[in-house]
C-alpha positions as CSV (number, residue, x, y, z in Angstrom):
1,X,12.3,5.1,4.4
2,X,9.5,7.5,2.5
3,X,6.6,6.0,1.7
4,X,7.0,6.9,-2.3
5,X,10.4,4.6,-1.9
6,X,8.4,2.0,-1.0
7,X,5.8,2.1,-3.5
8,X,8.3,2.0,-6.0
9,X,10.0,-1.0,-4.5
10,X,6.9,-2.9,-4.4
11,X,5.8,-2.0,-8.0
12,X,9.3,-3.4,-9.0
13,X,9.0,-5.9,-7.1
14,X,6.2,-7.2,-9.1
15,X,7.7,-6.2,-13.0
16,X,10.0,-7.8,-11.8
17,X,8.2,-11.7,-12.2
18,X,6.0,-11.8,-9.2
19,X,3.3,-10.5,-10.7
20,X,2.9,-14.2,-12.5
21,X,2.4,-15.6,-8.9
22,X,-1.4,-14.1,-9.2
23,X,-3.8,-11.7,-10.4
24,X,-3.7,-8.3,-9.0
25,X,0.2,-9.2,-7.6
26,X,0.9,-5.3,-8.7
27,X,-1.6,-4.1,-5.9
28,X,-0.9,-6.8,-3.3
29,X,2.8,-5.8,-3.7
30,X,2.5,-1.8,-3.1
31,X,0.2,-2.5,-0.9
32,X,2.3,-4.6,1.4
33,X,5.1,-2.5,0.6
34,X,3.4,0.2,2.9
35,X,0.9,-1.3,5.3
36,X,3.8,-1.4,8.3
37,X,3.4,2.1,8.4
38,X,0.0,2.2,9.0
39,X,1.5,2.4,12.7
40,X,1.5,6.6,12.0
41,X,-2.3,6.5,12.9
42,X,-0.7,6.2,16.4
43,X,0.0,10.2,15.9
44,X,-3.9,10.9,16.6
45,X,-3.3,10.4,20.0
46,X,0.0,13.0,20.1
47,X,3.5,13.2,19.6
48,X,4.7,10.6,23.0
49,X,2.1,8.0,21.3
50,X,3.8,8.2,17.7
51,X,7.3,7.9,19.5
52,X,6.3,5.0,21.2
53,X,4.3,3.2,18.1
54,X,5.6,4.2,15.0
55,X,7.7,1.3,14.0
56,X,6.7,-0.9,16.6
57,X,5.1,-4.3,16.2
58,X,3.8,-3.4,12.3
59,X,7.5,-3.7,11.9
60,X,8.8,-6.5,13.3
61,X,9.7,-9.8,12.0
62,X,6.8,-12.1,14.6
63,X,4.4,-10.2,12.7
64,X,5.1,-10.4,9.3
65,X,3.0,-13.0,8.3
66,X,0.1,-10.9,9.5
67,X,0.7,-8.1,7.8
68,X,1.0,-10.0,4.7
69,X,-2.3,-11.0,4.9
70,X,-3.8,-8.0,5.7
71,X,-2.6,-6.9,2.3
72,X,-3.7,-9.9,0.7
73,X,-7.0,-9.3,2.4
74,X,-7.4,-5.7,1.4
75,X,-6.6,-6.2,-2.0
76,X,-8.9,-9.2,-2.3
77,X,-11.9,-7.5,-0.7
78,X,-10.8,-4.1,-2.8
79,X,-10.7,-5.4,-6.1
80,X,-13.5,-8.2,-5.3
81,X,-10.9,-10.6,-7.5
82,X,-10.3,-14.4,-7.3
83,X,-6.3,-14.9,-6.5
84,X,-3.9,-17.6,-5.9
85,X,-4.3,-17.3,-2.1
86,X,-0.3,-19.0,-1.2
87,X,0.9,-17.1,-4.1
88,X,-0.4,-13.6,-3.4
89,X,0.8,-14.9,0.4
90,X,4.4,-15.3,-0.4
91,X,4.2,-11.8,-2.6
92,X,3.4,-9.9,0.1
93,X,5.6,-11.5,2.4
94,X,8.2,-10.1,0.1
95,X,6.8,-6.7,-0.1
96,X,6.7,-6.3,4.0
97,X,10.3,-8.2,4.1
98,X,11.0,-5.1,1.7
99,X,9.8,-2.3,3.6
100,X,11.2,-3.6,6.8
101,X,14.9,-3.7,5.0
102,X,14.9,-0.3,3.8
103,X,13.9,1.1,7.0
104,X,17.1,-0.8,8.7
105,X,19.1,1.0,6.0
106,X,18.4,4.5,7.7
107,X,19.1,5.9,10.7
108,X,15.6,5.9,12.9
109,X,16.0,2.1,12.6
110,X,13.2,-0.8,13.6
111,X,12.5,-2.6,16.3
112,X,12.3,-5.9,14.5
113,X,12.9,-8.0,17.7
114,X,9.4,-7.5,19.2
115,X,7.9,-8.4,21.5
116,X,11.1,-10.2,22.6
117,X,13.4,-7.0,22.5
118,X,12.8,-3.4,22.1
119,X,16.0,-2.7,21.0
120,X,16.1,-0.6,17.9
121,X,18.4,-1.7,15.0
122,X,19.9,0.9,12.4
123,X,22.4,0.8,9.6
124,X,22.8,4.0,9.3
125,X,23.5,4.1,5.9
126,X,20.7,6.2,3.9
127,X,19.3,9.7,4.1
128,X,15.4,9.9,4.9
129,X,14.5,10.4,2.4
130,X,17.2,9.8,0.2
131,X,17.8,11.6,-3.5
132,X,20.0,9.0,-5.2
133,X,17.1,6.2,-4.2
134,X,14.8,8.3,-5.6
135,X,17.0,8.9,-8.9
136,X,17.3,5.1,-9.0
137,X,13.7,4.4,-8.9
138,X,13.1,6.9,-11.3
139,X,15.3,5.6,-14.1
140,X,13.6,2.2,-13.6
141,X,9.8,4.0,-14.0
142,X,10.6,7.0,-16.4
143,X,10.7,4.6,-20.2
144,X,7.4,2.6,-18.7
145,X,5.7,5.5,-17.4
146,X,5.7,7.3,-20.8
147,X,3.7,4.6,-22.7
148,X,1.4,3.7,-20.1
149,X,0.4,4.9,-16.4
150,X,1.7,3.2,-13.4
151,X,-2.4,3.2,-12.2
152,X,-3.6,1.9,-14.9
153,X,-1.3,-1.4,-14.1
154,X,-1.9,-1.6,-10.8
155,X,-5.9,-1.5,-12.1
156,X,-5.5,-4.4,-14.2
157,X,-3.3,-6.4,-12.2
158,X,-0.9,-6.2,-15.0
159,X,-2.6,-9.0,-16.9
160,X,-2.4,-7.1,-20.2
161,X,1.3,-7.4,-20.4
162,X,3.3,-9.7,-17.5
163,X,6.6,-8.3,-18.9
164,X,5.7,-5.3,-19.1
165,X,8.8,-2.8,-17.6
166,X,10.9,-6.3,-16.2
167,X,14.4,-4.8,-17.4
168,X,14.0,-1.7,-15.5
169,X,12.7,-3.3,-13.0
170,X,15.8,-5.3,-12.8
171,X,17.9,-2.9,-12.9
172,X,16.5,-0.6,-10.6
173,X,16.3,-3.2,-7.7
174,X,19.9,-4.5,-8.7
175,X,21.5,-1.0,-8.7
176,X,19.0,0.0,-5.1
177,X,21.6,-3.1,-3.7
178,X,24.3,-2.1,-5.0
179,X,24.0,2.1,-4.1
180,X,23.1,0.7,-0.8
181,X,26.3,-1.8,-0.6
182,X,28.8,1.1,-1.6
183,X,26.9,3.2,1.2
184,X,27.8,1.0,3.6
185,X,31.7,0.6,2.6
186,X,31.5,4.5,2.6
187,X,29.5,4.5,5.9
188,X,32.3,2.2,7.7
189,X,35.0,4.6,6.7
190,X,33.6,7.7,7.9
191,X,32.8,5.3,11.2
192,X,36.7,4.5,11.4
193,X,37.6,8.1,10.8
194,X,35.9,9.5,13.6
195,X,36.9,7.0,16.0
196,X,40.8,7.2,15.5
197,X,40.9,10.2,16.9
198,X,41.2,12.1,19.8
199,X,39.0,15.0,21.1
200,X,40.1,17.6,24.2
201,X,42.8,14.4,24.5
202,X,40.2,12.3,25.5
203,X,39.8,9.0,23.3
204,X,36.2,8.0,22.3
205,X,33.6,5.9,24.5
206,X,31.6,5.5,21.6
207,X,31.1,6.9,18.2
208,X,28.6,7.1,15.1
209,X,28.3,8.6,12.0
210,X,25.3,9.3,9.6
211,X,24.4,10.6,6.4
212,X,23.7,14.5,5.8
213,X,23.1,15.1,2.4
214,X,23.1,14.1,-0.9
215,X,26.9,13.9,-1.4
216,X,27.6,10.1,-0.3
217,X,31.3,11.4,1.1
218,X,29.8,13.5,3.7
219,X,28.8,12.0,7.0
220,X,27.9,13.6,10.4
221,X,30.0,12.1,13.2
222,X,28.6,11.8,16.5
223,X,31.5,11.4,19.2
224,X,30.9,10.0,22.9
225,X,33.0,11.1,26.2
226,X,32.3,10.8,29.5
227,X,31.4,14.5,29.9
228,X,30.8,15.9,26.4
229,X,29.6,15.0,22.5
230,X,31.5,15.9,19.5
231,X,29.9,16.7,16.5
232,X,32.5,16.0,13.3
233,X,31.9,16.5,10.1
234,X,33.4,13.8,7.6
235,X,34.3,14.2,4.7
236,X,36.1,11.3,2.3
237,X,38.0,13.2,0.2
238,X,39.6,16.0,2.8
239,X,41.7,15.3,5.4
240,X,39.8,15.3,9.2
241,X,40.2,17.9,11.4
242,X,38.9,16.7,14.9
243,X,39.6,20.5,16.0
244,X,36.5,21.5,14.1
245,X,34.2,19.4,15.8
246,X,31.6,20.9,17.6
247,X,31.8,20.2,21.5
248,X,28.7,19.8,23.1
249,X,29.6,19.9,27.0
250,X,26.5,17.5,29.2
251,X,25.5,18.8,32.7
252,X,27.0,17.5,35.7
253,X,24.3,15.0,37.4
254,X,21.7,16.4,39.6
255,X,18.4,16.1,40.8
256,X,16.8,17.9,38.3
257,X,17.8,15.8,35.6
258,X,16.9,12.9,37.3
259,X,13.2,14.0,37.8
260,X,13.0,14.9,34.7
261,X,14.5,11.6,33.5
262,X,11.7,9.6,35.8
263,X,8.8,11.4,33.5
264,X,7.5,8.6,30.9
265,X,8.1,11.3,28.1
266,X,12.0,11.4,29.0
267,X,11.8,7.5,29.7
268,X,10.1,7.2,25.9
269,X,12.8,9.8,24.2
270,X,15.7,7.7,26.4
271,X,14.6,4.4,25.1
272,X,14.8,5.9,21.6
273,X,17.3,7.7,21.1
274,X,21.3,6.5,21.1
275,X,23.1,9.9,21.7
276,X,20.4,12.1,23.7
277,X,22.8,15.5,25.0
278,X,21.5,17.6,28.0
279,X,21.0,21.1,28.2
280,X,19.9,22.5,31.4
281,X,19.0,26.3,31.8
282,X,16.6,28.5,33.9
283,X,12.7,29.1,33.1
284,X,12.2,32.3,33.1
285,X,8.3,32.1,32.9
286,X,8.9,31.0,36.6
287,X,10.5,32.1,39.5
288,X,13.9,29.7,40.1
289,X,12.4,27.8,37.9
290,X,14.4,25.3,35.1
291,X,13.8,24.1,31.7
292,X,15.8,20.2,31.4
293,X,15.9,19.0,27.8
294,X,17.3,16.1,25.7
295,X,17.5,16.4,22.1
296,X,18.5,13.1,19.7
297,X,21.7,14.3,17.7
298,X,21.3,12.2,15.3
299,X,18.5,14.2,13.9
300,X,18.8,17.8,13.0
301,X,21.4,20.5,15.1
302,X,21.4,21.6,18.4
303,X,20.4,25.2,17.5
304,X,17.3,23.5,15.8
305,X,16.5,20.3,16.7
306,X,14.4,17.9,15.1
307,X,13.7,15.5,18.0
308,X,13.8,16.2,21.6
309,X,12.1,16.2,25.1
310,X,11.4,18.8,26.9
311,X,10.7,19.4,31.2
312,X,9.8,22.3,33.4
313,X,10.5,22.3,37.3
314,X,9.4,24.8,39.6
315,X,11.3,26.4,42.3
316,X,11.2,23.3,44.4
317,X,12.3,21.1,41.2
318,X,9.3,19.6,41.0
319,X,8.4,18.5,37.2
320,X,5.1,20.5,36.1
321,X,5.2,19.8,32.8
322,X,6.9,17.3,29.8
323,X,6.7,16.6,26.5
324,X,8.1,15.3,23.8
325,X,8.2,17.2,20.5
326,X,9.4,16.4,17.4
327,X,9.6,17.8,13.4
C-alpha cells in the first residue's frame, strides 16, 4: 500500500485512544506505520536488488518486534522526550501490524513468513494505490484538518487535546474494514466467475483475478492452461464473455528459455511473480540472435508491461545480457 495510506492509518490509529498510551504516541504511530518500507533504500543498488528486498524481512512477522523499536527509538531520540517505554512499545507494534495488513490486502503481497518461507502471500483485493482508501481517509481527516494542522499534532504529541479527531478516527478505520471486507466478497466472485469457464475448450489449471480501477465491479482475470494465459475482464454487473479474453499463447520449451531461466535475474522475477508469460523473438541488434522475456501479468498489459525480465542470447544461445526492469 502507498505510503500516504499508511500515514493516515497510523495517525488514526492514535485519535483513535492510543495516543493515551504515551507522549508523542502520534509520531511513534506514523512512524511505525512506515518504517517497513524503509527496505526501498535497497533500490540504490538497482532494480534486481529492490526485487529481491523490498518487502523482505522489514515485513515479516519474526521482525516485528524490531521494527517497533526502531520507531520507538527514532521518535525518542527525535523528539529528545521521556515516554512510557511498554506503552510506546505495544503502539508501534500496532502501527507495523498495520502496515503489514494493508500490504496483504493488494496484490504485490508480503513475504511475512521470513526467514522460514519466502513465499509471498496476497489478497488481492485493493488497487495500489487505491482511490476509495484514500476517500475514506479523507473523510476521517477533512473536519480536523480545518481547525488545526495534522503537524502541528504530531509536534505536540497530541497532549493539547487527547480526543481531539476520535469520531473520525473511528469511523474512518471502521469503514477502511469494512470497504476492505466487501472487496473481498466482490474479489471471490470475480474469482468464481473466471474459473467456471472454459477457454479454447480447455478448463482452467489455475486462475486469479485483481483489481483494475476504481470501479470495485471490475476485476482483471488471469486464466492458467497448460499452453496459454487468458486475460478476462470481469465485470459484476454484465454477463462474462470468456470469448473476449485475451489469449496469450507461451513458447514451446527450449533451450533458450531455460538459459535464460538459469540467470539469477530470471530466477529473482520467477520467485516473484505467480503468472510470468514468455515471449520469445529474434534480436535484431545481433546476428541469429534472441531476445527471451517474462513479464508479471498481474501488473500492467502485455503491450506495456510494468514488471518484467528481460535476456539476450547470441547466435550460439549463449546469455550475454539480463535484467530485470520494472515501472
Amino acid at each position: 500500500m502507498d505510503n500516504l495510506t499508511h500515514t493516515a492509518v497510523g495517525l488514526f490509529l492514535s485519535r483513535a485512544g492510543l495516543n493515551r498510551w504515551t507522549p508523542r504516541a502520534t509520531a511513534i504511530l506514523v512512524v511505525a506505520a512506515n518504517i517497513p518500507d524503509a527496505d526501498v533504500l535497497s533500490a540504490l543498488r538497482g532494480p534486481l536488488s529492490y526485487l529481491h528486498y523490498h518487502r523482505h524481512w522489514t515485513h515479516s512477522l519474526l521482525a516485528m518486534p524490531l521494527m517497533a523499536l526502531v520507531a520507538v527509538a527514532l521518535v525518542r531520540v527525535v523528539f529528545r522526550t521521556p515516554l512510557r517505554w511498554l506503552g510506546a512499545f505495544a503502539a508501534a507494534l500496532i502501527g507495523v501490524a498495520s502496515h503489514l495488513l494493508l500490504d496483504l490486502t493488494n496484490t504485490y503481497g508480503v513475504r511475512i513468513l521470513l526467514p522460514f518461507s519466502s513465499q509471498w502471500f496476497h489478497l488481492d483485493i485493493a488497487g495500489f494505490p487505491d482511490p476509495w482508501t484514500w476517500t475514506i481517509l479523507l473523510l476521517g481527516i477533512l473536519g480536523p484538518f480545518l481547525s488545526r494542522l495534522v503537524g502541528s499534532e504530531i509536534a505536540s504529541g497530541g497532549a493539547r487535546s487527547r480526543h481531539y479527531g476520535r469520531g473520525g478516527a473511528i469511523f474512518a478505520l471502521s469503514f477502511l474494514a469494512l470497504y476492505d471486507g466487501g472487496r473481498a466478497v466482490l474479489h471471490a466472485r470475480a474469482v468464481n466467475i473466471v474459473e467456471s469457464r472454459l477457454y479454447r475448450g480447455i478448463a482452467p489449471l489455475r486462475v486469479a483475478a485483481f483489481p483494475v480501477s476504481m470501479n470495485p465491479l471490475r476485476w482483471k482475470g488471469i486464466v492458467e492452461t497448460g499452453s496459454f494465459y487468458a486475460l478476462a475482464p470481469v465485470n459484476l454487473l454484465q454477463d462474462f464473455d470468456p470469448g473476449r479474453a485475451l489469449i496469450l499463447d507461451q513458447p514451446d520449451p527450449s533451450p533458450a528459455l531455460d538459459r535464460a531461466r538459469a540467470t539469477p535475474a530470471f530466477q529473482e522475477f520467477l520467485r516473484f511473480s505467480p503468472f510470468p508469460a514468455w515471449r520469445v523473438w529474434p534480436d535484431e541488434k545481433l546476428e541469429n540472435g534472441t531476445l527471451v522475456e517474462a513479464i508479471d501479468l498481474r501488473f500492467g498489459s502485455p503491450e506495456s508491461p510494468a514488471f518484467f525480465v528481460r535476456a539476450r542470447l547470441d547466435g550460439n544461445g549463449q546469455v550475454i545480457e539480463s535484467s530485470f526492469h520494472f515501472r
